[in-house]
C-alpha positions in Angstrom: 93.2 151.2 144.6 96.1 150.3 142.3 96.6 146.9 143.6 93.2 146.2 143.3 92.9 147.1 139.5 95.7 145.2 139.0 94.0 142.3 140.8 91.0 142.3 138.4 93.2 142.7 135.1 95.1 139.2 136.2 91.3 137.7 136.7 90.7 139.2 133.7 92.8 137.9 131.6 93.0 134.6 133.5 89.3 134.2 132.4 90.1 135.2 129.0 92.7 132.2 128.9 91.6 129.2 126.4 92.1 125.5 127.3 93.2 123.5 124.3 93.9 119.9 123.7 96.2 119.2 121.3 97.8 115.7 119.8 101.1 114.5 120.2 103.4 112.8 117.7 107.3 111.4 117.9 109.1 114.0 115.5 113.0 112.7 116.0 114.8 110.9 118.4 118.5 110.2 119.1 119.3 106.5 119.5 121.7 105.0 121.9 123.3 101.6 122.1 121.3 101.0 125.2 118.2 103.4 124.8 117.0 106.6 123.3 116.1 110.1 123.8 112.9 111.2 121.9 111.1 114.3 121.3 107.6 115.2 120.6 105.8 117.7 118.8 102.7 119.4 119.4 102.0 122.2 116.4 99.7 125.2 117.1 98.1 127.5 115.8 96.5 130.2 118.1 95.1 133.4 118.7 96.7 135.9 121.1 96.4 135.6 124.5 96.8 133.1 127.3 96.5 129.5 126.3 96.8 126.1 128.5 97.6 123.5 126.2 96.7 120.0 127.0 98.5 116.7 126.1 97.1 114.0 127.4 98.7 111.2 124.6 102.1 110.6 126.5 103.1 106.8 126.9 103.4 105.5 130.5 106.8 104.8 129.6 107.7 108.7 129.9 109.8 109.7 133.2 107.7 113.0 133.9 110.8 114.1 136.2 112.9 114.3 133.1 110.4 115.7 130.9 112.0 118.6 129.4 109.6 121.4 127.6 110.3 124.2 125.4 108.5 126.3 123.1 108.5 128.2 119.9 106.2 131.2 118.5 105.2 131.9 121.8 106.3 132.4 125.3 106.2 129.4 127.5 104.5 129.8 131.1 103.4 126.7 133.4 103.7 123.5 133.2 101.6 121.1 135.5 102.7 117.2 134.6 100.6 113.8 136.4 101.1 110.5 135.9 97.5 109.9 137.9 94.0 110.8 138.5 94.0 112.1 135.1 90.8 113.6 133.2 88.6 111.3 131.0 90.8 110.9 127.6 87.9 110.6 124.6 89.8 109.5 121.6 89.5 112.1 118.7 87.4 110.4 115.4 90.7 110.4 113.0 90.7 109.8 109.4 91.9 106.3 110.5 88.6 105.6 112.5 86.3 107.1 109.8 88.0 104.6 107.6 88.1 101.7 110.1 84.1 102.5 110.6 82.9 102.4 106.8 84.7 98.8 106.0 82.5 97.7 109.4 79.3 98.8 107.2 80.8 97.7 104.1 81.7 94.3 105.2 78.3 94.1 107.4 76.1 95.2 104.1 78.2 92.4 102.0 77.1 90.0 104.4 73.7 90.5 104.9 73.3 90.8 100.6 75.6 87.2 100.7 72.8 86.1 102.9 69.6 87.0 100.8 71.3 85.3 97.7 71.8 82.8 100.0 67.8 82.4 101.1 67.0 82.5 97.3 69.1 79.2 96.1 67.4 77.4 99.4 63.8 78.4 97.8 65.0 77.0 94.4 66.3 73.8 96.1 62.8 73.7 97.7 61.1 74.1 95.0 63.0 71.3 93.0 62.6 68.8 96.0 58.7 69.9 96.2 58.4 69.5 92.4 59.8 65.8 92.9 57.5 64.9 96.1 54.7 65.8 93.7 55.8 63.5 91.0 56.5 60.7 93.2 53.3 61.0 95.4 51.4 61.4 91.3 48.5 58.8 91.2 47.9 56.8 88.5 44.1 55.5 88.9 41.9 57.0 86.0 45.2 57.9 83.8 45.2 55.6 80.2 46.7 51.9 80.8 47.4 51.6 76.9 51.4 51.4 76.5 51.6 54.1 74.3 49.8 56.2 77.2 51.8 54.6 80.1 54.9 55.2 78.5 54.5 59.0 77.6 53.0 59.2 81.6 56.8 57.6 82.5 59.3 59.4 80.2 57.4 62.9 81.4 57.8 61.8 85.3 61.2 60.8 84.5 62.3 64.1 83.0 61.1 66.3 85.2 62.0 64.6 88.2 65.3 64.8 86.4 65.2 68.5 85.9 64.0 69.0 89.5 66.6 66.5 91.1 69.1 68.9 89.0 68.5 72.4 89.9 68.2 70.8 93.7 72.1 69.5 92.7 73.0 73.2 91.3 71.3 75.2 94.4 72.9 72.7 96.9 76.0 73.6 95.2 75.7 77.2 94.8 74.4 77.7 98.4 77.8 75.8 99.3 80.0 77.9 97.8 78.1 81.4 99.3 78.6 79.5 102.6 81.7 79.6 102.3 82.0 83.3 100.9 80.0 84.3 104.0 82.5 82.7 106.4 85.4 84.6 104.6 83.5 88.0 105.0 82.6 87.2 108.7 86.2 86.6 109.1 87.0 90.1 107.4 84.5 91.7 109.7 85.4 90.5 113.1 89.1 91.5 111.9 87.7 95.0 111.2 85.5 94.9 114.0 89.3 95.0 116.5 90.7 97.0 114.4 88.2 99.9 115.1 88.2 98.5 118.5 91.8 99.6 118.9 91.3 102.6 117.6 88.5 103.4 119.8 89.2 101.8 122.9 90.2 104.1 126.0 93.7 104.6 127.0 95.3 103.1 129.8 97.8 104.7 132.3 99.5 107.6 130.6 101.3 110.7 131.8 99.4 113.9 131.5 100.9 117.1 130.8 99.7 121.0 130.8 101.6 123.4 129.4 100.6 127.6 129.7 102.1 129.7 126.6 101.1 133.7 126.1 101.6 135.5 123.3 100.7 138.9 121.9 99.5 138.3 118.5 98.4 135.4 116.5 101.1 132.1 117.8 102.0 129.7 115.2 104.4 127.6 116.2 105.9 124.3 118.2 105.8 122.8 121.5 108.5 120.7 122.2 108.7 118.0 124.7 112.0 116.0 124.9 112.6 112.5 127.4 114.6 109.4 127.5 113.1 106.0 127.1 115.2 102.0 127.7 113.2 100.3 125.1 114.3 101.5 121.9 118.4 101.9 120.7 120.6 101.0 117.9 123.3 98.6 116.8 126.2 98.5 114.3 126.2 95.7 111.3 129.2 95.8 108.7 129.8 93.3 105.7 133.4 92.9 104.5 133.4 91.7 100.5 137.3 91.3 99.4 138.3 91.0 95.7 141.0 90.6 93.5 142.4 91.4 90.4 145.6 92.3 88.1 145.4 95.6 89.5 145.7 94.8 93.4 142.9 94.3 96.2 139.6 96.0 97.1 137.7 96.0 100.1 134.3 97.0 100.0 132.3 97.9 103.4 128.6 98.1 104.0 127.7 99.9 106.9 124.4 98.8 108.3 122.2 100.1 111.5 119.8 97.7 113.3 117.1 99.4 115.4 114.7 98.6 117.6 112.1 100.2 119.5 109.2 99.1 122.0 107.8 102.3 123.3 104.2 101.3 122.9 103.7 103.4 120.0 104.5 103.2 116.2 107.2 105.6 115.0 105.6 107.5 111.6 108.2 109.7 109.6 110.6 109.9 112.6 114.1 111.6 112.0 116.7 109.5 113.4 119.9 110.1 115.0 122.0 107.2 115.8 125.0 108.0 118.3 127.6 106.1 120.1 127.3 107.8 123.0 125.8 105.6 126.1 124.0 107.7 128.7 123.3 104.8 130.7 127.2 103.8 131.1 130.0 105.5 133.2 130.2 109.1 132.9 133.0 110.0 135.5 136.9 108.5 136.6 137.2 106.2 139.3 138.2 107.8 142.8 141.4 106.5 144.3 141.0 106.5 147.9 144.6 106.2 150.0 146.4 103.1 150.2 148.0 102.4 153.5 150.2 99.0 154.2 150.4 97.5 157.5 152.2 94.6 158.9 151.5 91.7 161.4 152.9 88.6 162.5 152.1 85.7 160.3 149.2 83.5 160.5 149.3 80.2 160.3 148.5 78.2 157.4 144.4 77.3 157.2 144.5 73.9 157.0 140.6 73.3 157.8 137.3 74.1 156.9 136.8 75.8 160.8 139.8 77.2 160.9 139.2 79.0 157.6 136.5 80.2 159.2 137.6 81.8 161.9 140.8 82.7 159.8 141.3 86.9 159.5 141.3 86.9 155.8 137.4 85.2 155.8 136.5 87.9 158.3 138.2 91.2 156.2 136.0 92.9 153.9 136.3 91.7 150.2 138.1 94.2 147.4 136.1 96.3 145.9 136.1 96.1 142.2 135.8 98.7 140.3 134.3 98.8 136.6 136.6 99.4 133.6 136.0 102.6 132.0 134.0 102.5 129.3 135.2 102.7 126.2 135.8 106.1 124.1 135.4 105.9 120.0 136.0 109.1 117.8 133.5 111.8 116.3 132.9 111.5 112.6 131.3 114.8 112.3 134.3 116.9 114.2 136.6 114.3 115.3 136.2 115.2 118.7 137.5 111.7 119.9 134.4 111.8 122.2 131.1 110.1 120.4 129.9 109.7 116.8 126.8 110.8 115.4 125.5 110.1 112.2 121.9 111.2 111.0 119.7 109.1 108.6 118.7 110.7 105.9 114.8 109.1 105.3 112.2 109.3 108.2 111.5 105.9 110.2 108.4 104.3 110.1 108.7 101.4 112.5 105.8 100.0 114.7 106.8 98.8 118.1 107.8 95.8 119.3 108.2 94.6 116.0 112.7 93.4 116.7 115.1 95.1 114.0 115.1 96.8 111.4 118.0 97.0 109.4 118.9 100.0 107.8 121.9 100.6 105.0 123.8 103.7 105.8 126.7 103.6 103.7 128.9 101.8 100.8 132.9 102.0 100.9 135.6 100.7 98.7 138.7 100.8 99.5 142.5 100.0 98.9 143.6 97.1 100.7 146.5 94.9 100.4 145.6 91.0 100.1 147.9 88.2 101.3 147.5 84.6 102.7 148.8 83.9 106.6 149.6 80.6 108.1 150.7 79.6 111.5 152.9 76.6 110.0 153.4 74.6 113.6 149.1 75.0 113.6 147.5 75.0 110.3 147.0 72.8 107.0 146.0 76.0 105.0 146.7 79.4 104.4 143.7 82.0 105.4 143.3 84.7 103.4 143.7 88.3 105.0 143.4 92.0 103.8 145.4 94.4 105.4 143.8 98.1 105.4 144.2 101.8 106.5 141.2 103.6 107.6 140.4 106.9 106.4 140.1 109.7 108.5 136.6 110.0 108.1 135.7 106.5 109.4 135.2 104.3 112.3 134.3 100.9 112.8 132.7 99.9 116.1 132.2 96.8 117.9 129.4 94.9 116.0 128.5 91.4 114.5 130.3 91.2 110.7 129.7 89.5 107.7 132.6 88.4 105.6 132.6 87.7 101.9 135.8 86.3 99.6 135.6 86.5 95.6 132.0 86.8 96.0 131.4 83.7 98.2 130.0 83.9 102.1 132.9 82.8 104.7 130.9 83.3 108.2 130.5 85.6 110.9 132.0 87.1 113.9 132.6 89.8 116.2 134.8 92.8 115.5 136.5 95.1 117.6 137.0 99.0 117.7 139.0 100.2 114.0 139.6 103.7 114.5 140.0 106.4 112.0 143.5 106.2 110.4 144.7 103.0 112.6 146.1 100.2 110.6 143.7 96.9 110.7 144.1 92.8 109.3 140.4 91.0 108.5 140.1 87.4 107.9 138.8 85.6 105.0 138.5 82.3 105.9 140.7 79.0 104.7 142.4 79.3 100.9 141.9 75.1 100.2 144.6 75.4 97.3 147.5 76.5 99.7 148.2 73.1 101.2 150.9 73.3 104.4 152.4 69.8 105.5 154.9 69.3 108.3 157.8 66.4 109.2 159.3 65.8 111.7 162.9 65.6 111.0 164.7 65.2 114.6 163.6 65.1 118.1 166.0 63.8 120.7 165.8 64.4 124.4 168.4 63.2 127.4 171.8 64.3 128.7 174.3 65.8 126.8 178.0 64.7 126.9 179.9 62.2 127.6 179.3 62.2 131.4 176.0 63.7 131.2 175.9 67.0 133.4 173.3 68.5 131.5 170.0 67.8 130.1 168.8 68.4 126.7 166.0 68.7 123.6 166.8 69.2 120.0 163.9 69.2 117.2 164.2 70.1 113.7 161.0 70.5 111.2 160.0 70.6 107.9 157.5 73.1 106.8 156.3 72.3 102.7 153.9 75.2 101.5 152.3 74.4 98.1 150.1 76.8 95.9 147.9 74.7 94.0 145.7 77.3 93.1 145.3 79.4 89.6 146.8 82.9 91.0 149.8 83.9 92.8 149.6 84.9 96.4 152.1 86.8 98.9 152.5 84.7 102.0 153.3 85.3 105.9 154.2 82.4 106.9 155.1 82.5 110.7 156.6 80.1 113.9 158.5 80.2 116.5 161.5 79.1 118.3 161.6 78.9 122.6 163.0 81.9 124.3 165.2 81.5 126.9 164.7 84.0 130.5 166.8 81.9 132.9 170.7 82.1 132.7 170.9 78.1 133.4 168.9 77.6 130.2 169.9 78.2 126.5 168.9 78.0 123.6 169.8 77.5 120.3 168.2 78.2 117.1 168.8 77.9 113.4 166.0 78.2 110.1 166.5 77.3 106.4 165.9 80.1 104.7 166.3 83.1 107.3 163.0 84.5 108.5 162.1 88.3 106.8 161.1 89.2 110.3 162.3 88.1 113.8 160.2 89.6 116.7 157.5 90.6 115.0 155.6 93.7 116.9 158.0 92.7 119.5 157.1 89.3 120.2 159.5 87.3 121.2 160.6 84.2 119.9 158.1 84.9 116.3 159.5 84.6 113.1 158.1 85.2 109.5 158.8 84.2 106.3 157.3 86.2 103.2 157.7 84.2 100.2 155.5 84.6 96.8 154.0 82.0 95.6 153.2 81.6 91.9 150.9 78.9 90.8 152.2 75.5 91.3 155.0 76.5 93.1 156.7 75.5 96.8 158.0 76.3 99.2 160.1 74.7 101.7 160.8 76.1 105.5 163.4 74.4 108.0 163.4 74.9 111.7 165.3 73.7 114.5 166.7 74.5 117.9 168.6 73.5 120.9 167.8 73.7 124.6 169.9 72.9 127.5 169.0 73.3 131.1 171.0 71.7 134.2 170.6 68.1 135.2 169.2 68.2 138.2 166.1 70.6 137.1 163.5 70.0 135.0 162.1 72.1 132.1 158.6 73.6 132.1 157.1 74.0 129.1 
């Protein structure tokens, strides 16, 4: 008996449950360098009881086997998700196709009011030309034939076929101009006539998705339904503008977003989160498998195309390769050192398919120190640099870069990975009024000594670096001298002044020179070495 009650309360309150179909709309969405994750958001507002609420506005584009559903202000129960075979779809009349409907009967009543002013001048124009068929058709058997008579009879033909050839001029030229209103409101009409059109035609394919929720009382709440998409992500944008003055260097930084998305559906009031994190990239280590060496006689050397062939090394399997790991920035939020987040503080309206849109996300100044670098064996000019410390709370990512000096664009180009509190050097582009020139002072080569045993090169060079412009400027100046790995070679090596740095970030053979430069001033740099090598070898550059 018990079982059977308990039968007809679950039919009971099975028939009781209300089918509902609800719209969708994209709430937020988290964008990746290479795609997105987005949630939707059905509100409700229902009675208690058993509800099955329908959604049947998904994009096509959603994967239903990653469709993740959740619910809140009510308990969540069921959830039945096609892609096919799906129920007839009747688009709801919005506000936007109530509007799109009265400019169809606004632009159709302008039309057909255009075109009753329209029949009116064409009544007027034939009622002039009538008026002047009369007048010229007018007999003149009977009328007086004194002059007086004939010439009253004339000037009255002649001004009212004048007045009637007139207003037939002014309709002709009124009825023009309404032609050419009406053609302008036909135009605004069929464009009205699509637009309702897309609001009212059916859907294509779309994913369908039926959710079952219960609750006790009266549910207000949300359902939730969260996917990833490919065709929407994010990129980074920075502009570098470098100043100075009295008081030192500043570098300003704008940090700039560039989004994208085409889901098939405009974004309205979407909260965005924009993340470094790249779901679609490598998300374990590489797996070493053993390495084990083996020996063999020798083969001999391939020496044609069929032997190569049927050569062992064209028959082994090719290496695999394996993909470099991709790479790891830090967390702004928590410095995590695994991904960075950063939420946009207004809601994104952006239709789709529509390329970028650039969004600002921050301002930065900050200290920098400003100097002008030359390779002197290379460049004619100095290029002017800032040299800069990150704060703690920032990152710059790889991204396309803007660079402005004293106000003026120098160009673009790629950046690479700045983390937070790493030491970085930016480029300016050329300073025209630090002028480098270079002479040759000495450049022998041949044996050395009286009976020659050895070979030898020596070369000295004169480096001239002259600040023609109005401000001083703090130089590194660099070049470099050959370094010697062999025993059997040396090498010799002498400046004019001494270099401030030899082996700079432990490269060897590097020198630098740091000079200041006030305005007008010079600057002259001497280098020249020695090498010697045996005479029966010969040197490789």
């Amino acid at each position: 008996m018990r079982p059977l009650l308990a039968l007809a309360a679950l039919i009971a309150s099975t028939a009781h449950a209300d089918d509902v179909q609800l719209p969708s709309h994209v709430a937020s969405g988290v964008l990746f360098p290479d795609g997105a994750s987005l949630t939707r958001e059905i509100p409700f507002d229902l009675p208690p009881g058993q509800h099955r609420i329908t959604i049947s506005d998904l994009p096509p584009s959603v994967p239903l086997d990653q469709l993740r559903i959740s619910v809140e202000g009510a308990a969540l129960g069921a959830v039945s998700l096609r892609g096919e075979q799906l129920p007839p779809n009747e688009a709801p009349e919005t506000e936007a196709v109530r509007a799109a409907q009265a400019e169809v009967e606004r632009l159709k009543d302008a039309l057909q009011d255009l075109e009753h002013r329209r029949q009116e001048i064409l009544l007027r124009e034939t009622a002039a030309r009538a008026q002047t068929g009369f007048l010229d058709k007018l007999p003149l058997e009977g009328m007086a034939q004194d002059a007086d008579s004939l010439r009253a009879i004339a000037s009255m033909i002649a001004e009212n076929t004048l007045t009637a050839e007139r207003e037939a001029l002014i309709a002709r030229r009124d009825a023009a101009a309404l032609g050419r209103e009406r053609n302008d409101l036909e135009d605004d009409l069929n464009d009205a006539r699509q637009r309702l059109a897309a609001l009212l035609q059916p859907q294509g394919d779309r994913a369908f998705a039926t959710v079952a929720i219960q609750s006790d009382a009266p549910a207000t709440g949300v359902l939730r339904l969260v996917y990833p998409v490919l065709t929407a992500g994010w990129a980074p944008q920075y502009d570098f503008y470098l100043t100075r003055d009295e008081g030192g260097a500043r570098l300003r930084v704008e940090e700039a977003a560039l989004l994208y998305q085409n889901t098939g559906e405009a974004w309205e009031g979407v909260s965005v989160t924009l993340s470094t994190t790249r779901p679609s990239g490598r998300s374990q280590p590489t797996t070493l498998s053993s390495w084990m060496p083996r020996i063999e006689e020798p083969h001999p050397a391939v020496t044609t195309y069929g032997e190569a062939l049927r050569s062992p090394k064209s028959m082994a399997p090719a290496e695999m390769a394996m993909d470099a790991a991709a790479p790891v920035v830090a967390e702004i939020r928590n410095f995590s050192g695994v991904r960075m987040e950063r939420d946009l503080t207004v809601p994104v309206n952006m239709p789709s398919g529509v390329g970028q849109v650039r969004v600002t996300l921050a301002e930065r100044d900050l200290d920098a120190e400003a100097f002008a670098r030359a390779a002197l064996p290379h460049d004619d000019v100095a290029y002017a640099m800032a040299r800069l410390t990150l704060p703690d709370d920032m990152i710059l990512l790889p991204a396309d870069a803007g660079f402005y000096f004293e106000g003026g664009f120098v160009g673009r180009r790629w950046i690479d990975t700045m983390v937070a509190g790493s030491d970085a050097e930016l480029a300016f582009g050329p300073i025209e009024g630090i002028e480098i020139t270079r002479r040759e002072l000495e450049h022998l080569e041949g044996g050395a000594g009286i009976i020659s045993r050895q070979n030898a090169e020596q070369s000295k060079t004169a480096y001239t670096i002259r600040n023609l412009t109005r401000d001083p400027w703090d130089l590194r100046l660099s070049a470099r001298v050959p370094v010697s790995t062999q025993e059997d070679l040396t090498v010799d090596w002498s400046t004019q002044p001494q270099p401030d740095v030899t082996d700079p970030e432990g490269k060897r053979g590097l020198l630098e020179w740091h000079p200041t430069l006030a305005p007008g001033a010079s600057q002259e740099i001497t280098v020249d070495y020695t090498l010697r090598w045996p005479r029966d070898q010969i040197l490789i550059r």
